[in-house]
C-alpha positions in Angstrom: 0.0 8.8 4.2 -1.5 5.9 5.8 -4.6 4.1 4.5 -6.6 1.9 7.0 -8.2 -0.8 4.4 -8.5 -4.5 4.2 -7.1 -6.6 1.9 -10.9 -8.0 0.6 -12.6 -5.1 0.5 -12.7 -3.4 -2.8 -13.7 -0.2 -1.6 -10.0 -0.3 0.5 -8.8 -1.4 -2.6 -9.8 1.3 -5.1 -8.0 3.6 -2.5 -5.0 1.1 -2.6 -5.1 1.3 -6.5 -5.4 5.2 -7.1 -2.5 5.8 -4.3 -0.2 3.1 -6.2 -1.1 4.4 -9.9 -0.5 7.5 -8.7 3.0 6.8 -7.2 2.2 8.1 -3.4 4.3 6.7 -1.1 2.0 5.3 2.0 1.6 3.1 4.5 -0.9 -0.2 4.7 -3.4 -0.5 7.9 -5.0 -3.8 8.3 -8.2 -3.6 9.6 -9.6 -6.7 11.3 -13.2 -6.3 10.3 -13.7 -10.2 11.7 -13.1 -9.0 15.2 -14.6 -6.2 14.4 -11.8 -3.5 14.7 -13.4 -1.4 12.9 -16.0 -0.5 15.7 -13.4 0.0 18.0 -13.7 3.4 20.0 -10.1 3.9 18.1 -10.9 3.6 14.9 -14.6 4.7 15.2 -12.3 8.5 16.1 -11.5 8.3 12.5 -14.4 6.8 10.9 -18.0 7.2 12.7 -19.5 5.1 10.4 -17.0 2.0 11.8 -15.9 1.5 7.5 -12.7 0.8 6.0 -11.2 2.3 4.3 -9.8 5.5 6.1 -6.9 7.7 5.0 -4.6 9.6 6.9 -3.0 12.2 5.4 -0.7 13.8 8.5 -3.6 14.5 10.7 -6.2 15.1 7.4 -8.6 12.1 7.7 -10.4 11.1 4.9 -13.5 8.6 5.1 -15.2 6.8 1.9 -13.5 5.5 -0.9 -14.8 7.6 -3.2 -14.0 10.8 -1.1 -10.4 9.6 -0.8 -10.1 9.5 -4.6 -11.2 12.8 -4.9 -9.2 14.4 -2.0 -5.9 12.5 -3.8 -6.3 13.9 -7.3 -7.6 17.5 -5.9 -4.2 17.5 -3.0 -2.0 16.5 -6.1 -3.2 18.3 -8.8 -3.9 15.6 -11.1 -6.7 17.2 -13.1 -6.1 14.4 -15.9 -7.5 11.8 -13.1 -10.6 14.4 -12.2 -10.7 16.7 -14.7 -11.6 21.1 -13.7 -14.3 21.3 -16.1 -18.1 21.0 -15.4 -18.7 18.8 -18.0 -15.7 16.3 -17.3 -16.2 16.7 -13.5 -20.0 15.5 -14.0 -19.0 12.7 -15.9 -17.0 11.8 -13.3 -19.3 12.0 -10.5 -22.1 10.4 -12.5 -19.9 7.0 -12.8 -18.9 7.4 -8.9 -22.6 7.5 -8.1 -22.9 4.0 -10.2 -20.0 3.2 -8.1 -21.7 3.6 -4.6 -25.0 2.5 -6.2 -25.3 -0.2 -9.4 -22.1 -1.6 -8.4 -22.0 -1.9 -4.4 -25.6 -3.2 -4.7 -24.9 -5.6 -7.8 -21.1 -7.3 -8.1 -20.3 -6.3 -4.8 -23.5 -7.6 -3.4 -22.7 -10.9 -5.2 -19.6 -11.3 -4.1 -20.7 -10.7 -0.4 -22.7 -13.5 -0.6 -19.7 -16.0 -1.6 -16.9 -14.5 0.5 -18.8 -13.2 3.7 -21.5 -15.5 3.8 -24.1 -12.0 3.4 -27.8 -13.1 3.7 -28.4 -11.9 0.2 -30.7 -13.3 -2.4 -28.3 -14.7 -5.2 -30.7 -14.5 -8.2 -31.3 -10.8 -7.2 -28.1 -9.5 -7.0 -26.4 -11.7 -9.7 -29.4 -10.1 -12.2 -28.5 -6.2 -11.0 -24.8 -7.1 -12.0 -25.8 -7.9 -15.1 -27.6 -5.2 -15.7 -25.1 -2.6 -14.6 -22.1 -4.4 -16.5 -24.4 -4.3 -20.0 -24.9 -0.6 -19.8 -21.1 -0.5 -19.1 -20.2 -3.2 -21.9 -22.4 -0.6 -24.0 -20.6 2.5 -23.2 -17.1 1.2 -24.1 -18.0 0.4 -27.3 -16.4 3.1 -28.5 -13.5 4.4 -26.0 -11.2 2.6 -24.1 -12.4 3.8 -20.5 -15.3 5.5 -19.1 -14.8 9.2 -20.1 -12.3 8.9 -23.3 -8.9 7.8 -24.4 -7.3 8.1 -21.0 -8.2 6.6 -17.1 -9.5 8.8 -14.9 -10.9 8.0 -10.9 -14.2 7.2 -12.7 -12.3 3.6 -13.6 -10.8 3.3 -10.8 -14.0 3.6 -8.5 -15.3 0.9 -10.8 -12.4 -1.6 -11.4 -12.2 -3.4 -8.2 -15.9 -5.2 -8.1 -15.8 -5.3 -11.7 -12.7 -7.4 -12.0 -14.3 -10.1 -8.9 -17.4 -10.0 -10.1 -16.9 -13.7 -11.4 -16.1 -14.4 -7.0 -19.6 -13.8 -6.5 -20.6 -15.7 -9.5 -21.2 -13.1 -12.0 -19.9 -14.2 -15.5 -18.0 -11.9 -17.5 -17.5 -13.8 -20.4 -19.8 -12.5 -22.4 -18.7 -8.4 -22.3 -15.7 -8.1 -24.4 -15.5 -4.5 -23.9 -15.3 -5.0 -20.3 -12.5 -7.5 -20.2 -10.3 -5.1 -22.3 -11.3 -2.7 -20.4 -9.8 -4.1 -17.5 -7.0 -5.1 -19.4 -6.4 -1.7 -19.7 -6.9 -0.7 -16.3 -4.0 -3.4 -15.4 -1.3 -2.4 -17.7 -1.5 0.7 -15.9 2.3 1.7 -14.8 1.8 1.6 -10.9 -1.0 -1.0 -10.6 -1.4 -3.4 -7.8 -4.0 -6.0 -8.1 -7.0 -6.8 -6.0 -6.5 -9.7 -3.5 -8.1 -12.7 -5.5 -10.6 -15.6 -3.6 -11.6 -18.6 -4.7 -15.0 -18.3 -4.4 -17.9 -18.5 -7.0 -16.6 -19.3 -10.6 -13.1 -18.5 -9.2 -13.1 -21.3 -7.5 
């Protein structure tokens, strides 16, 4: 497999994490999204949309990160990552919904503003990251990730911005459920880490 990513994206990166915890070999595409490779006639034959990340599974090309995680567990079988059932498979798609919504328009949002220099409106975002990682503090109080006593892609999907929120200024200090939560995440056998910057209260 190939997957066409780059290295500070966290949507590439939740791609990135499931294939590693999931022990696939593959094969790492940089994507020059400065000089703006990824609107390249090339690339734009694998992704219309002109995003990263892209996998390429022997001719099977997969767009969106979320997609990708999906098409991964369903190819391998891993119904522990994405459980069969209704009820397990909506409360999976419910917290990759927060994934393409609360989170890409809170901590990722933030952290757009400190590492790409996005013409975001700090206060605004900072405030919806907040309020996404109190309803998550909230319901880890009693499990140790999103669905139960095991990791599924829902945590995955949401790991990446979560962990670099403080980039974009977002202080996680004060959810303790969160930070063990990630702590979690990280002791995972497989895990690779998301490329850190030092930006925001990283810095």
């Amino acid at each position: 497999m190939k997957l066409y990513r780059h290295p500070l994206s966290g949507h590439s990166h939740r791609a990135q994490l499931f294939l590693a915890l999931l022990g696939v070999p593959h094969d790492l595409v940089d994507v020059d999204l400065l000089a703006k490779a990824h609107k390249a006639p090339d690339f734009l034959k694998l992704n219309s949309f002109g995003q990263v990340p892209v996998l390429d599974d022997d001719g099977t090309i997969v767009s969106d990160s979320n997609a990708i995680l999906v098409y991964l567990a369903k190819k391998l079988g891993r119904s522990d990552w994405l459980p069969e059932d209704p009820a397990g498979a909506a409360k999976v798609q419910k917290w990759l919904s927060v994934a393409a919504g609360e989170i890409a328009y809170g901590p990722a949002a933030a952290r757009l503003v400190t590492v790409f220099g996005a013409g975001l409106r700090p206060e605004e975002v900072i405030a919806r990251a907040h309020r996404i990682l109190q309803l998550i503090e909230a319901e880890l109080t009693d499990r140790d990730f999103l669905l139960g006593s095991r990791p599924t892609i829902a945590d995955v999907a949401l790991y990446s911005y979560v962990s670099s929120a403080p980039e974009g200024n977002v202080d996680l200090s004060g959810y303790a459920n969160v930070k063990a939560w990630l702590g979690r995440i990280e002791a995972l056998p497989g895990f690779v880490g998301f490329q850190k910057t030092a930006a925001g209260l990283a810095a």
